[in-house]
C-alpha positions as semicolon CSV with decimal commas, in nm:
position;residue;x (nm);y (nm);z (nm)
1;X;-0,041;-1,089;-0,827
2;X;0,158;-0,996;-0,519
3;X;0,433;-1,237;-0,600
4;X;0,504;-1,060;-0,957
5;X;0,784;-0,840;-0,852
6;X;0,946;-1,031;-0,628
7;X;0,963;-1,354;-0,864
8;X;1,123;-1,065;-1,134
9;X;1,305;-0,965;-0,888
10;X;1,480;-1,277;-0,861
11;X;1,500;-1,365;-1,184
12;X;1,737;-1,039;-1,223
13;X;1,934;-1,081;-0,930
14;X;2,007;-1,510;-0,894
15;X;2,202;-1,676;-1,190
16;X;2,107;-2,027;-1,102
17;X;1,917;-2,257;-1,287
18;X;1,518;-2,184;-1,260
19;X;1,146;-2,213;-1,379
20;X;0,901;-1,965;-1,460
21;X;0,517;-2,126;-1,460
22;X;0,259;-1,895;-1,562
23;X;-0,113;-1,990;-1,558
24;X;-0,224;-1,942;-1,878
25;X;-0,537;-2,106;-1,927
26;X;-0,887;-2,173;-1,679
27;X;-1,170;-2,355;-1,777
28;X;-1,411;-2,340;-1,439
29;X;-1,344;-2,217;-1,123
30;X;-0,965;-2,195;-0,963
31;X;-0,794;-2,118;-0,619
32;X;-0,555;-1,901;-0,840
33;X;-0,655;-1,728;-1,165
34;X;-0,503;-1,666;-1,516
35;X;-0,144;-1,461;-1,475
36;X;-0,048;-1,618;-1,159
37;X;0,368;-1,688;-1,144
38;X;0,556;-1,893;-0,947
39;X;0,957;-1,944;-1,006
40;X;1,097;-2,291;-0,923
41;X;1,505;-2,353;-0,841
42;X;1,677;-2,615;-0,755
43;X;1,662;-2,701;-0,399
44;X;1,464;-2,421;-0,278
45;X;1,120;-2,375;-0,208
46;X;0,934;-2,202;-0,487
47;X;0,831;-1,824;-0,497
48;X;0,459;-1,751;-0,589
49;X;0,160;-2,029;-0,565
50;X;-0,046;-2,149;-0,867
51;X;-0,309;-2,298;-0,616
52;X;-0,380;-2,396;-0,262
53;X;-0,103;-2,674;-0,239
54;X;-0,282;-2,895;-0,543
55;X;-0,021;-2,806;-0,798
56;X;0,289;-2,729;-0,678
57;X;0,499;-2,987;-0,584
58;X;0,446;-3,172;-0,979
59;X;0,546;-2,823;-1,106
60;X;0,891;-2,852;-0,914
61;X;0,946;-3,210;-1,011
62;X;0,853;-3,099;-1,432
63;X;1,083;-2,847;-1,326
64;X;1,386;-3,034;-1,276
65;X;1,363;-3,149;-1,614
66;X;1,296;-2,838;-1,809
67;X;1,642;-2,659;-1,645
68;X;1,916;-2,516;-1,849
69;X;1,730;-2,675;-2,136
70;X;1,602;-2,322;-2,339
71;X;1,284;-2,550;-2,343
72;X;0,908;-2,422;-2,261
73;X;0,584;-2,745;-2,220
74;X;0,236;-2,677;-2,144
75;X;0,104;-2,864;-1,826
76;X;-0,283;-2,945;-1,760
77;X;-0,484;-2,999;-1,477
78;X;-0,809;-3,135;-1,402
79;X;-0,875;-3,010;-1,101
80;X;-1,254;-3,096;-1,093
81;X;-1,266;-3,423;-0,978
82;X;-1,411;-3,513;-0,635
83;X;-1,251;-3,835;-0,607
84;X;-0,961;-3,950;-0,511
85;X;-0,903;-4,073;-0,846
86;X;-0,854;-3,674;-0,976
87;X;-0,594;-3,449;-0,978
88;X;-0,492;-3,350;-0,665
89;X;-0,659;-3,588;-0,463
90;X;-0,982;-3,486;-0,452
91;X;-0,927;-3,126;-0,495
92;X;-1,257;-3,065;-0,607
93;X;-1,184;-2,706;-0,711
94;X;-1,434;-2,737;-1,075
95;X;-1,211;-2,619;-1,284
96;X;-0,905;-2,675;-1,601
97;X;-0,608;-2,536;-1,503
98;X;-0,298;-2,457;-1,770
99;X;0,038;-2,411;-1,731
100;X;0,303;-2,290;-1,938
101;X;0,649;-2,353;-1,797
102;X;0,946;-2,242;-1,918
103;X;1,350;-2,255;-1,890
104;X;1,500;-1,928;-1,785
105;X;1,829;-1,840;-1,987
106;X;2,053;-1,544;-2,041
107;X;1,857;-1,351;-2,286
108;X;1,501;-1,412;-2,081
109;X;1,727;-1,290;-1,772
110;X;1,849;-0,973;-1,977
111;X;1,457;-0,914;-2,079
112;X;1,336;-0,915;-1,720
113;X;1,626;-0,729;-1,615
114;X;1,506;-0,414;-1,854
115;X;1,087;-0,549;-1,762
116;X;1,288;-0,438;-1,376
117;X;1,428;-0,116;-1,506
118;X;1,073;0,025;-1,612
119;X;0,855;-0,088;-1,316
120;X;1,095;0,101;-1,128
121;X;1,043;0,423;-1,273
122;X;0,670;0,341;-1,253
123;X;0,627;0,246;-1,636
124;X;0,406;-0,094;-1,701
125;X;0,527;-0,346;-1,930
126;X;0,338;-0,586;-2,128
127;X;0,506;-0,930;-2,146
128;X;0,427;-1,141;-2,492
129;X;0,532;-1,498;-2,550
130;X;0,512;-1,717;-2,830
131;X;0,319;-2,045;-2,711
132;X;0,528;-2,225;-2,987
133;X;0,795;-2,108;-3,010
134;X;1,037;-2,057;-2,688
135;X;1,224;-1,779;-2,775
136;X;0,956;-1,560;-2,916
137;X;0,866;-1,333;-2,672
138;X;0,883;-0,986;-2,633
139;X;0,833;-0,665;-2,382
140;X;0,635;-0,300;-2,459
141;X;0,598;-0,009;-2,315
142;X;0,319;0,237;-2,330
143;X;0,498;0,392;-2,619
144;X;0,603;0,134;-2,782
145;X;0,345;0,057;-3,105
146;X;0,181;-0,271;-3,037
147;X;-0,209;-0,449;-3,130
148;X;-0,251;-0,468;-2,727
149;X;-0,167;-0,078;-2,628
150;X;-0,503;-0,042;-2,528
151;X;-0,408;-0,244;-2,246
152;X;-0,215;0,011;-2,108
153;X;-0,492;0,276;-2,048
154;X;-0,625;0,009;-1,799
155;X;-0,440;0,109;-1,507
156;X;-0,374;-0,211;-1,304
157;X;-0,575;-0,414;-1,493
158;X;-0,373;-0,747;-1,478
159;X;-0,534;-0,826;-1,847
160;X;-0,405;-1,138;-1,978
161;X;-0,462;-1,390;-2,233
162;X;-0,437;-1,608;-2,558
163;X;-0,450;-1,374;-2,912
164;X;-0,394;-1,558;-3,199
165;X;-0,099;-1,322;-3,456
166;X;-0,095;-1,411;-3,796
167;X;-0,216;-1,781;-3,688
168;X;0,012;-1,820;-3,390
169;X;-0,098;-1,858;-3,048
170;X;0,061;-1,570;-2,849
171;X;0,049;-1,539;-2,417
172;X;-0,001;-1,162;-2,286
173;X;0,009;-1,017;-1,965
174;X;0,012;-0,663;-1,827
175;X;0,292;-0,643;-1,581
176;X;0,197;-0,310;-1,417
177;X;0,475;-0,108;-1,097
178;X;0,384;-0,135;-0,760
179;X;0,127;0,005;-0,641
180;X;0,236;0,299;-0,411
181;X;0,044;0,400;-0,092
182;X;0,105;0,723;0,067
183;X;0,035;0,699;0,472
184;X;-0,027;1,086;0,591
185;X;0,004;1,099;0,969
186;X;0,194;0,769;1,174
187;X;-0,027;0,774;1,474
188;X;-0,070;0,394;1,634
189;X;-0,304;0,320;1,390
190;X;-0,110;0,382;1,086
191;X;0,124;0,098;1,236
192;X;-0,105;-0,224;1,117
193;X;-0,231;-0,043;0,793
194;X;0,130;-0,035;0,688
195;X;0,235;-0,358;0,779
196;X;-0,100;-0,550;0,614
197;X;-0,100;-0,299;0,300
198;X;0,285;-0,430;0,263
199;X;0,175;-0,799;0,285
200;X;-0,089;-0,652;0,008
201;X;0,194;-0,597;-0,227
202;X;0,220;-0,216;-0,154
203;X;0,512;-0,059;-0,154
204;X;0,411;0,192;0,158
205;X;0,566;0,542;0,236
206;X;0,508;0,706;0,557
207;X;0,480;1,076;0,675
208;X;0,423;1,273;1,008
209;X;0,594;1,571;1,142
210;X;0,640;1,393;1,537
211;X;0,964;1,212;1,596
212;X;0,781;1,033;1,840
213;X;0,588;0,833;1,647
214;X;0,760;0,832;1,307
215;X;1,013;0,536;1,478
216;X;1,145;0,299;1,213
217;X;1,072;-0,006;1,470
218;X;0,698;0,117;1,476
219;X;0,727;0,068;1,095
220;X;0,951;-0,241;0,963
221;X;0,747;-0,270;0,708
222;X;0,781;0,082;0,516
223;X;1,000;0,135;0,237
224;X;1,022;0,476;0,353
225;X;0,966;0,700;0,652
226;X;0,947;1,099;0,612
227;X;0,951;1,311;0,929
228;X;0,861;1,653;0,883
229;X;0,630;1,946;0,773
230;X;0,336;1,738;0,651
231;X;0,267;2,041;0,385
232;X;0,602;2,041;0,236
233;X;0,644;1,661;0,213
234;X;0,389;1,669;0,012
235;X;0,456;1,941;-0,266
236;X;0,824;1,840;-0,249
237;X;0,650;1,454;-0,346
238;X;0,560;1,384;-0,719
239;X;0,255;1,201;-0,675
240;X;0,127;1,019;-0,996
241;X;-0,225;0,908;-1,130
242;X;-0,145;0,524;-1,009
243;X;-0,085;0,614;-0,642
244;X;-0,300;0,595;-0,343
245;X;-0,310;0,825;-0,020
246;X;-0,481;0,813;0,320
247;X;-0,503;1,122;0,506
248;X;-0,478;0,976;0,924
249;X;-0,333;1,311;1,103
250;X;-0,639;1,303;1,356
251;X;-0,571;1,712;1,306
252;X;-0,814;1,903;1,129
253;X;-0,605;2,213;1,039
254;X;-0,371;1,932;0,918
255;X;-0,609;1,758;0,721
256;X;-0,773;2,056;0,557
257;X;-0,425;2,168;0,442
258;X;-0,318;1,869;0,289
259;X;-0,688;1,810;0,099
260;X;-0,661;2,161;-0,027
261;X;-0,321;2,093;-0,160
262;X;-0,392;1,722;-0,305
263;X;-0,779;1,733;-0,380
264;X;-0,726;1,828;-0,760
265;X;-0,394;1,629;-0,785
266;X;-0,451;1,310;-1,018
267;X;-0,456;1,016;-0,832
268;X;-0,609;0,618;-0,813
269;X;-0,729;0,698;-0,479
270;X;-0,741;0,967;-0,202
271;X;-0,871;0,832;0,141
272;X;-0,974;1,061;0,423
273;X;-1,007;0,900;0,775
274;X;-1,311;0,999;0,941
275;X;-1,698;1,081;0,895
276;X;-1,856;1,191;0,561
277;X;-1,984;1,490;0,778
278;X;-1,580;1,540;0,898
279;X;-1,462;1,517;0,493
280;X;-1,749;1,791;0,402
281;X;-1,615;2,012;0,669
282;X;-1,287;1,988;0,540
283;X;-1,362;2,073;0,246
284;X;-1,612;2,343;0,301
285;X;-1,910;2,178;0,099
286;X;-1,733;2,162;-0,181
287;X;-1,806;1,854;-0,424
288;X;-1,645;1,562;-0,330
289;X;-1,370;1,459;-0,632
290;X;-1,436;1,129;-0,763
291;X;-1,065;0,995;-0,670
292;X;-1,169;1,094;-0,260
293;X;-1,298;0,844;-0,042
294;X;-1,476;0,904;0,273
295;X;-1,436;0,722;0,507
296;X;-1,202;0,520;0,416
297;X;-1,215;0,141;0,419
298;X;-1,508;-0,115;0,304
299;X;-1,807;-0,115;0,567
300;X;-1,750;-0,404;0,737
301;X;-1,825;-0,292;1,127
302;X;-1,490;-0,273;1,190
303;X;-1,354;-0,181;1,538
304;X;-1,013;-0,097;1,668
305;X;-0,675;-0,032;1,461
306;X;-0,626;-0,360;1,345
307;X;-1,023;-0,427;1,193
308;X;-0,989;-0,112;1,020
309;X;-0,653;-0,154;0,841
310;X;-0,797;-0,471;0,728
311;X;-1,090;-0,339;0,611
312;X;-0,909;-0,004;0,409
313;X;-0,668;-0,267;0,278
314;X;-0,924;-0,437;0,146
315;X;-1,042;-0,128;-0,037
316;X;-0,738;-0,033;-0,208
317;X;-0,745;-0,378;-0,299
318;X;-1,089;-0,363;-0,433
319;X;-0,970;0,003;-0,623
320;X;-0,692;-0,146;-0,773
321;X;-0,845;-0,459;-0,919
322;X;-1,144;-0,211;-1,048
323;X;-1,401;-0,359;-0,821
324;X;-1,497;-0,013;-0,699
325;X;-1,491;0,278;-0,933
C-alpha cells in the first residue's frame, strides 16, 4: 500500500489526463493483493504496480483509451497459466486478477483533494465506488454514519472489498494516514532505520539533543529533524494511538526518562532498543505495557546497523498489517 499517498497525491496536484486501476478482485494467489493502485498518464511511467511486471504495460495501453472519457471498465487476468499461451507469458502466478480502471475528472479530483485534506490531519477515509455506475462513489470519515464504520476501529487495516447495497455491487477500501514513526536518539544507527522505514511508507521524525549527529545530510530521508531536550520534545509532541516510537539514545538516564513519560501514552507501538533484561531495568520491574516492545525488531540474527533496521522495519511492518499483536 506504500504507493497510496503518493498516487493521491498526484491526483490532487497534476491536472493532466490520467488512470486510476485498483485491484478489486483475486481468485488464487497474486504478486499484488486486493487494494493495490497504480495511476497511469500519458507519456509517463506509471505510479504504483499491480504485479511483478505481468500487468502493467496492457493497463497503460487500456489506459489511453479510457482518458478524458468519465468512463470506468473492469479488466481480467488469468494469471495462472504456465504456458506461454497464458497471460503474461507464462506468469504462472495461480491466480484471477481484477481490475477496475477508471477516468479521472474534475469532481473525482475535487474528492481526492478533500480524501488529501483528512489523511493529513491523521483522519482515515473510506473510499466507496459504484461498480456500475461511474460516478457513484463516495468518501467517509469516522464520523460520518455509514454500513462499513466498523471498518474504522481497525486501525490500518487496509479492509477492502465487494458489498452488494440494495442489489448493487459497491468497491470499498480503507484509505488510512501515514503511518508516523518517531526515531528517539540519531546515533549512526538511526541513519539506515530512517532511510528503509521511509522506503516502508513511513513518514519518519527524528529527535536527539547532539548537533553532531542530528545533521540533515545524515538524514535525507526524514520529514523532520528535532534537535533538543529529548524530554521536552516529547511532551511538547502530540503523539496519537496510530503512531510508532523507538527509543535508540544508547543512554539509560535518557531512556528511563522518556519510558516514564511515554509508557502509559496510547500508542500502535513503543520500541525500546536493547535487552529484555535492559527494558526491565528501565522500568524498575514494572509490567511491561502491551504497546512496548523489547527488543525491538523481528529475531532474525541480525548484525550491524543496517541488519537491524531491516529487521525493526520489518516489525512495524508486521504491527501495522496486524501480523503481531
Amino acid at each position: 500500500m506504500e504507493f497510496i499517498h503518493d498516487i493521491i497525491e498526484k491526483i490532487v496536484t497534476n491536472e493532466q489526463p490520467a488512470t486510476l486501476a485498483i485491484i478489486i478482485e483475486v481468485e488464487g494467489s497474486s504478486y499484488r493483493k486486493k487494494g493495490a493502485w497504480m495511476l497511469s498518464m500519458p507519456d509517463q511511467p506509471p505510479i504504483g504496480l499491480l504485479s511483478g511486471g505481468c500487468l502493467e504495460q496492457d493497463i497503460q495501453a487500456q489506459s489511453k483509451s479510457l482518458y478524458a472519457t468519465q468512463t470506468m471498465k473492469k479488466l481480467v487476468y488469468d494469471l495462472s497459466s504456465e504456458d506461454d499461451l497464458g497471460w503474461g507469458k507464462g506468469a504462472g502466478c495461480n491466480g484471477e486478477i481484477t481490475v477496475l480502471l477508471r477516468d479521472i475528472d474534475s469532481s473525482f479530483r475535487q474528492a481526492f483533494t478533500k480524501m488529501s485534506s483528512f489523511l493529513k490531519i491523521r483522519k482515515p477515509v473510506l473510499y466507496v465506488q459504484a461498480l456500475l455506475d461511474y460516478n457513484d462513489f463516495q468518501l467517509y470519515t469516522a464520523d460520518q454514519p455509514s454500513i462499513f464504520h466498523e471498518l474504522f476501529n481497525r486501525p490500518f487495516s487496509y479492509a477492502n472489498g465487494i458489498k452488494m447495497v440494495k442489489g448493487q455491487p459497491y468497491y470499498y477500501q480503507m484509505i488510512w494516514p501515514k503511518p508516523h514513526l518517531y526515531i528517539l536518539g540519531a546515533g549512526p544507527d538511526a541513519r539506515p532505520l530512517t532511510k528503509l522505514a521511509a522506503l516502508a511508507g513511513f513518514s519518519v521524525h527524528v529527535f536527539d539533543w547532539r548537533k553532531a549527529y542530528g545533521q540533515k545530510h545524515y538524514f535525507p530521508d526524514a520529514d523532520s529533524l528535532t534537535i533538543g531536550n529529548l524530554a521536552n520534545l516529547t511532551n511538547y509532541t502530540t503523539f496519537g494511538e496510530l503512531d510508532f516510537i523507538i527509543l535508540m539514545t544508547h543512554d539509560f538516564q535518557q531512556d528511563a526518562q522518556l519510558l516514564e513519560q511515554l509508557q502509559h501514552t496510547k500508542l500502535r507501538y513503543l520500541g525500546i532498543l536493547g535487552s529484555k533484561k535492559r527494558t526491565k531495568r528501565l522500568l524498575k520491574n514494572n509490567p511491561l505495557p502491551n504497546h512496548l516492545y523489547t527488543p525491538v525488531g523481528l529475531a532474525i540474527g541480525a548484525e550491524g546497523p543496517t541488519e537491524i533496521a531491516i529487521s525493526i522495519v520489518a516489525e512495524l511492518i508486521a504491527i501495522q498489517r496486524g501480523k503481531i499483536i
